[in-house]
N, CA, C and O of each residue as an XYZ file, in Angstrom:
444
protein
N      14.916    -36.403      5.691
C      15.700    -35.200      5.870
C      16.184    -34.658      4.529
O      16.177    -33.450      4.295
N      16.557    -35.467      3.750
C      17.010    -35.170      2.617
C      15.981    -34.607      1.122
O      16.266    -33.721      0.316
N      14.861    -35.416      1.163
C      13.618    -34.623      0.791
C      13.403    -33.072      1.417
O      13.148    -32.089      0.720
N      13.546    -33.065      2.743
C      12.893    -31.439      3.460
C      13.926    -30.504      2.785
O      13.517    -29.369      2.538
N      15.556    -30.886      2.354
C      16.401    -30.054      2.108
C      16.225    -29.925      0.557
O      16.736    -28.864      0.197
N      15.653    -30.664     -0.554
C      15.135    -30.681     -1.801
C      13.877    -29.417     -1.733
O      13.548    -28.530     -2.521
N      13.436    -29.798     -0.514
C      11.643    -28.700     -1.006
C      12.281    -27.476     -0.407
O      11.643    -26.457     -0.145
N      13.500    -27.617     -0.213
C      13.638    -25.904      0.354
C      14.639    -25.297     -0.369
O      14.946    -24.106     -0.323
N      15.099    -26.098     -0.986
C      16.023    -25.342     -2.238
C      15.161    -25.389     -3.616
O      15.738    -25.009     -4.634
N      13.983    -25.776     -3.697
C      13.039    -25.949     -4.736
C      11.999    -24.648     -4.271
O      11.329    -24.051     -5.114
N      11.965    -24.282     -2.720
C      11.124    -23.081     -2.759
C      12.114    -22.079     -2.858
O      11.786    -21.264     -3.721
N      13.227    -21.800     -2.307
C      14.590    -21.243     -2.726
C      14.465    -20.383     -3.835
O      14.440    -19.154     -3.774
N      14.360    -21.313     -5.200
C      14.743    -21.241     -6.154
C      13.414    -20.603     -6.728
O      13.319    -19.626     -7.471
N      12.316    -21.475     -6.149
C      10.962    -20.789     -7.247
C      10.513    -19.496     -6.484
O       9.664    -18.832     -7.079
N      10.953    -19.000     -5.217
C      10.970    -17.516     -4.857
C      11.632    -16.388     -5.427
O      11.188    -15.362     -5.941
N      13.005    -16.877     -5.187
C      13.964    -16.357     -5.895
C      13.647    -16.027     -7.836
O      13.815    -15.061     -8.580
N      13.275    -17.031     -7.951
C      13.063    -16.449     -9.604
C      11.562    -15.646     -9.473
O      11.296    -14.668    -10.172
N      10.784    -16.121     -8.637
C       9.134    -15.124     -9.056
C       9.838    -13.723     -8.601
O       9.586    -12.719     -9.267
N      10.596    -13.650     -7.633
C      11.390    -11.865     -7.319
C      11.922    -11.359     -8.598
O      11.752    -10.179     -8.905
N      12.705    -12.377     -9.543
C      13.807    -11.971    -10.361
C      12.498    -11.183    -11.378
O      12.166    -10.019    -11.600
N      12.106    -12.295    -11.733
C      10.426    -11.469    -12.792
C       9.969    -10.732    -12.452
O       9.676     -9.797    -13.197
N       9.668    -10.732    -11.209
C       8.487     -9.033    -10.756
C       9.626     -8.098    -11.029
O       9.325     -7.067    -11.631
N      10.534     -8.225    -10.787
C      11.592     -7.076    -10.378
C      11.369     -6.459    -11.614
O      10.914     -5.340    -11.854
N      11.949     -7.795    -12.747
C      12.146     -7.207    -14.332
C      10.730     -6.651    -14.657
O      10.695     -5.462    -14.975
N       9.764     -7.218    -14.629
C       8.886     -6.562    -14.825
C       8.049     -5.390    -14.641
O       7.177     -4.831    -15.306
N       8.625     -5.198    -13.474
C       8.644     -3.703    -12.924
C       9.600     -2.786    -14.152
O       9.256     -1.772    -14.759
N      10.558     -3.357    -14.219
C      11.562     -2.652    -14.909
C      11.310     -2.150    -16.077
O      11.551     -0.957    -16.261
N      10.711     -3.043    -17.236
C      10.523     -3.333    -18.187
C       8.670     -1.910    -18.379
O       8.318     -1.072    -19.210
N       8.345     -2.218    -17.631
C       7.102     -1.624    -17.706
C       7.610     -0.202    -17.372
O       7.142      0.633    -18.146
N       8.516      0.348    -16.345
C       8.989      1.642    -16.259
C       9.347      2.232    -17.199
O       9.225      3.456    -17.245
N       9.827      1.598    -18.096
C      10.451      1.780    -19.625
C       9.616      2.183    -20.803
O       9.936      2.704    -21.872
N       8.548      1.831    -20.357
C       7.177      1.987    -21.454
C       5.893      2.690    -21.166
O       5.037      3.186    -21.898
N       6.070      2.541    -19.418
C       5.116      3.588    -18.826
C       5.357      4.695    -18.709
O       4.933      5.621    -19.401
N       6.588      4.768    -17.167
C       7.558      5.431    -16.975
C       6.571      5.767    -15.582
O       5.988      6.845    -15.693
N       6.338      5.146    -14.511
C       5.826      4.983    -13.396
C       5.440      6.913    -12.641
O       4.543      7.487    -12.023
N       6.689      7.198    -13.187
C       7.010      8.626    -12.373
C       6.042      9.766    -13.063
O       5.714     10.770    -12.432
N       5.593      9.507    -14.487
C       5.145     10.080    -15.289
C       3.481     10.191    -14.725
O       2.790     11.204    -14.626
N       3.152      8.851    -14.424
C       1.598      8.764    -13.937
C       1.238      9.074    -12.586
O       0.121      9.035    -12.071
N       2.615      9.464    -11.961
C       2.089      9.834    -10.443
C       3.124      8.735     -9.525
O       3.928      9.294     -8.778
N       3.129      7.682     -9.545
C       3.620      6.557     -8.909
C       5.236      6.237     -8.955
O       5.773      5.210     -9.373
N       6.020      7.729     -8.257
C       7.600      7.478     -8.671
C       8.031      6.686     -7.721
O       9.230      6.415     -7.661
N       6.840      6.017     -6.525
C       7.602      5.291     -5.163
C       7.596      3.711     -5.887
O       8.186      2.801     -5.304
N       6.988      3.495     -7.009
C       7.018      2.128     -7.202
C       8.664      1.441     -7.775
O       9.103      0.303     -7.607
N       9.144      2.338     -8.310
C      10.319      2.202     -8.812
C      11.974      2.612     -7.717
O      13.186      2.696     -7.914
N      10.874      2.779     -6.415
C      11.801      3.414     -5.841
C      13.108      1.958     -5.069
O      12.642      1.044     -4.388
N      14.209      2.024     -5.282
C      15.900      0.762     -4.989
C      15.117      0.484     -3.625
O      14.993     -0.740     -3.581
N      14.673      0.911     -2.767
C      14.579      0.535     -1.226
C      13.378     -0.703     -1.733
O      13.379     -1.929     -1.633
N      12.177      0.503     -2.436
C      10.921     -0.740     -2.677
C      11.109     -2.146     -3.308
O      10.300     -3.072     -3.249
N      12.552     -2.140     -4.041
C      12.478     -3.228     -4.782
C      12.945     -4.731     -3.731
O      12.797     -5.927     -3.982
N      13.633     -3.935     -2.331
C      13.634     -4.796     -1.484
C      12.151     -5.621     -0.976
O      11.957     -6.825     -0.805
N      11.320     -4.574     -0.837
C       9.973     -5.180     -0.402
C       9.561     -6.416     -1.575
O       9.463     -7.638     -1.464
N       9.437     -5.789     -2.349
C       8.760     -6.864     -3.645
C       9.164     -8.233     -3.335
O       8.373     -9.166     -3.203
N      10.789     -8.329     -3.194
C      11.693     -9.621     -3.272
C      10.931    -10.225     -1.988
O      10.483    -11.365     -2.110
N      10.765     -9.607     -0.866
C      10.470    -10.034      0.965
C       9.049    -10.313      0.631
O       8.507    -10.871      1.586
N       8.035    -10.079     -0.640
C       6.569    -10.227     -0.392
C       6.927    -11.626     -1.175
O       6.337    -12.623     -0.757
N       7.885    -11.802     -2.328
C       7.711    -12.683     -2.579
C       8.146    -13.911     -2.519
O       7.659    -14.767     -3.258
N       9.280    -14.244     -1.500
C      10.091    -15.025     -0.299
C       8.742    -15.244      0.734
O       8.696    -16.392      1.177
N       7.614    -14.331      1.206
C       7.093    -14.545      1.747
C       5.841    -15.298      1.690
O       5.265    -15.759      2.676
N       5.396    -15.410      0.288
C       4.645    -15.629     -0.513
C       5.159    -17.351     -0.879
O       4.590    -18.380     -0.515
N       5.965    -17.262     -1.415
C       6.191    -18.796     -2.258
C       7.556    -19.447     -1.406
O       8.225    -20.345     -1.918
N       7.835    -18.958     -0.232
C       8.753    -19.910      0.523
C       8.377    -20.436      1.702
O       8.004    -19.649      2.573
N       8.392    -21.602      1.928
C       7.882    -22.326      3.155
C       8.544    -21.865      4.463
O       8.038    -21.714      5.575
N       9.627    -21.706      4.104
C      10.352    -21.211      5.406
C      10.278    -19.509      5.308
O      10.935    -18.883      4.477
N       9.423    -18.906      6.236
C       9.432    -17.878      6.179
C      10.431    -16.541      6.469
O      10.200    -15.338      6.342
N      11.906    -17.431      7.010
C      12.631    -16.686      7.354
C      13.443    -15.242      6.738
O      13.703    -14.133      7.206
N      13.701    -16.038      5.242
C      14.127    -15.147      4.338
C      13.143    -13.765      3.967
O      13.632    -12.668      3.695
N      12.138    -13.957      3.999
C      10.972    -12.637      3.741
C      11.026    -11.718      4.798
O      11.138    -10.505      4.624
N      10.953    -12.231      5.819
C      10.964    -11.886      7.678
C      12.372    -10.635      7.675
O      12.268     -9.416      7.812
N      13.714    -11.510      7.456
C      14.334    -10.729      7.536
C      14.309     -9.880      6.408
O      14.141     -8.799      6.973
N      14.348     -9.684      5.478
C      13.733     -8.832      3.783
C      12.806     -7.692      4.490
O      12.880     -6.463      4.500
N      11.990     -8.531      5.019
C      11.242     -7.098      5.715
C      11.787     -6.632      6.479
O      11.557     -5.434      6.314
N      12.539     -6.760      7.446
C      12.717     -5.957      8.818
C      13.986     -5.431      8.057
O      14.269     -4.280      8.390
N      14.681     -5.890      7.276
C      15.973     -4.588      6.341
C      14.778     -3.436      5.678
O      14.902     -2.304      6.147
N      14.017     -3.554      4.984
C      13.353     -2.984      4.690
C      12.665     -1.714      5.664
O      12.561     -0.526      5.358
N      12.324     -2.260      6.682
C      11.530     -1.374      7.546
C      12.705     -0.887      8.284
O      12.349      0.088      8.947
N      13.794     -1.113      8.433
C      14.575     -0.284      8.685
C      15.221      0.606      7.425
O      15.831      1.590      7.843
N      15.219      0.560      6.952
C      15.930      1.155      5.834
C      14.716      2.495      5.527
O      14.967      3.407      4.738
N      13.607      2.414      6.183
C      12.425      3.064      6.023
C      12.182      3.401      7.023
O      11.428      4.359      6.853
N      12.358      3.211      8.299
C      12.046      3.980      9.637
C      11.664      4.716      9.121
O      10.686      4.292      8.505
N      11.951      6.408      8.822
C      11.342      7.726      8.718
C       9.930      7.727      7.941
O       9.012      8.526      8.127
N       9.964      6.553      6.945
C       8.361      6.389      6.450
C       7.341      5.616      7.520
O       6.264      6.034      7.944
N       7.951      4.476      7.796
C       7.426      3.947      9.297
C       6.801      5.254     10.182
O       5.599      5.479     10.043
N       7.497      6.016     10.979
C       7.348      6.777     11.861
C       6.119      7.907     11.063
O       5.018      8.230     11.510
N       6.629      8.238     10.048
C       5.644      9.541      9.422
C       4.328      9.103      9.386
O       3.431      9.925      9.572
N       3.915      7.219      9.047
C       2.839      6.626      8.797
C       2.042      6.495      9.903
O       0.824      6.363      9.792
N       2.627      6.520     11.000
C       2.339      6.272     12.488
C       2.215      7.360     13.160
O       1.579      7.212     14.203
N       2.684      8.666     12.895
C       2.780      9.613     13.268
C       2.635      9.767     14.753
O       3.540      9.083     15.232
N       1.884     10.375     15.810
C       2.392     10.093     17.513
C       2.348      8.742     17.727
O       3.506      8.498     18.066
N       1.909      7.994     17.739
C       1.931      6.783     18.137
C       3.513      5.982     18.127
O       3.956      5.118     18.883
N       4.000      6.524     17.188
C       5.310      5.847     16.839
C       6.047      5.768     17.919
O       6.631      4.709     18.150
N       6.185      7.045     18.936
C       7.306      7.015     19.770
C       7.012      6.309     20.765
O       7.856      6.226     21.658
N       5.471      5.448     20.934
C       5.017      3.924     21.544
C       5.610      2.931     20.878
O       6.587      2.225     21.127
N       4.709      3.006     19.815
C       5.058      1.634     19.175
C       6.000      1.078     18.899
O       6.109     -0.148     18.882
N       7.056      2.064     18.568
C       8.450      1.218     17.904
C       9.628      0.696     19.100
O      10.425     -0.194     18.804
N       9.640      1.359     20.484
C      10.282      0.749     21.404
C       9.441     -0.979     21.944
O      10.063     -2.018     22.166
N       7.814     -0.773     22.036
C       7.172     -1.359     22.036
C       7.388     -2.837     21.082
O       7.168     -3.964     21.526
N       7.748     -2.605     20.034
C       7.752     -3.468     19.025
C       9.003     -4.398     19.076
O       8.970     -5.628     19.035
N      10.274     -3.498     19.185
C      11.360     -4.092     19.851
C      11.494     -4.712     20.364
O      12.234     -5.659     20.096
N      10.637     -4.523     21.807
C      10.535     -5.802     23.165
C       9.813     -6.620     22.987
O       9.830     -7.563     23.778
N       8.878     -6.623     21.893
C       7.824     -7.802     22.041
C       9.163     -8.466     20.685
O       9.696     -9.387     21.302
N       9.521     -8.431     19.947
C      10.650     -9.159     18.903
C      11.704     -9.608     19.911
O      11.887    -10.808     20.120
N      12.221     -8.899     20.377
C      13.386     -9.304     21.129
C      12.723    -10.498     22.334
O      13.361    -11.496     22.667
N      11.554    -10.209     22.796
C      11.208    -11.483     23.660
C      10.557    -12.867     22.776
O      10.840    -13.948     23.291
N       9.946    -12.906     21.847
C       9.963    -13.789     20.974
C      10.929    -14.453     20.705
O      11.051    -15.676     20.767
N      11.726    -13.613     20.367
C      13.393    -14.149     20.198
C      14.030    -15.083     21.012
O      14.653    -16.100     20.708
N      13.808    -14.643     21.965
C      14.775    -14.958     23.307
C      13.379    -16.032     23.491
O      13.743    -17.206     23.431
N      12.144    -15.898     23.663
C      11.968    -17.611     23.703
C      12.139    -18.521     22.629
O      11.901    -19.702     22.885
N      12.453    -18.264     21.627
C      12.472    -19.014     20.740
C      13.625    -20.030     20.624
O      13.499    -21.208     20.290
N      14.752    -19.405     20.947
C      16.086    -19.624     21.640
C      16.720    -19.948     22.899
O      17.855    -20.142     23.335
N      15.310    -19.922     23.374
C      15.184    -21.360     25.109
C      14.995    -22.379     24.581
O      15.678    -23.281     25.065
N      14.086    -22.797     23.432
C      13.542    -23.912     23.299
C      14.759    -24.890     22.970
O      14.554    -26.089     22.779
């Protein structure tokens, strides 16, 4: 037990820092590129920098929880891009999507 709580503050930590670097590095390169200049002002955009952190929680953490929720702040925080991307379909899919999460949920939380 005490090992499983070592490899998860060891993926914790090595997620958490590969986010801290992309982030800066994003940063750092905006500075010298200037992202907005070449066309690409969504890469730099405060909401996206949530995604980056959730790809990379999702990426280098065993427990996928932290990315999971990273994304779903994210995709809420983005609904209106969600919906525009989906365009008719959306006003299916996203009630749709709800009930199939919310029943996952709720079995997950029988067990």
């Amino acid at each position: 037990m005490a090992t499983a709580k070592a490899n998860n503050h060891k993926d914790t930590y090595k997620a958490t820092a590969v986010s801290l670097i992309v982030i800066g590095l994003l940063f750092l390169i905006d500075k010298f590129i200037h992202f907005a200049s070449i066309g690409l002002p969504w890469v730099m955009n405060k909401d996206n920098l949530l995604l980056y952190a959730s790809i990379c929680f999702l990426i280098f953490k065993r427990d996928k929880s932290v990315g999971c929720v990273l994304l779903a702040l994210w995709l809420v925080m983005n609904i209106g891009l969600v919906m525009s991307l989906l365009g008719s379909l959306s006003g299916y899919l996203l009630p749709l999507a709800l009930l199939l999460v919310g029943g996952i949920l709720l079995l997950v939380a029988r067990r």
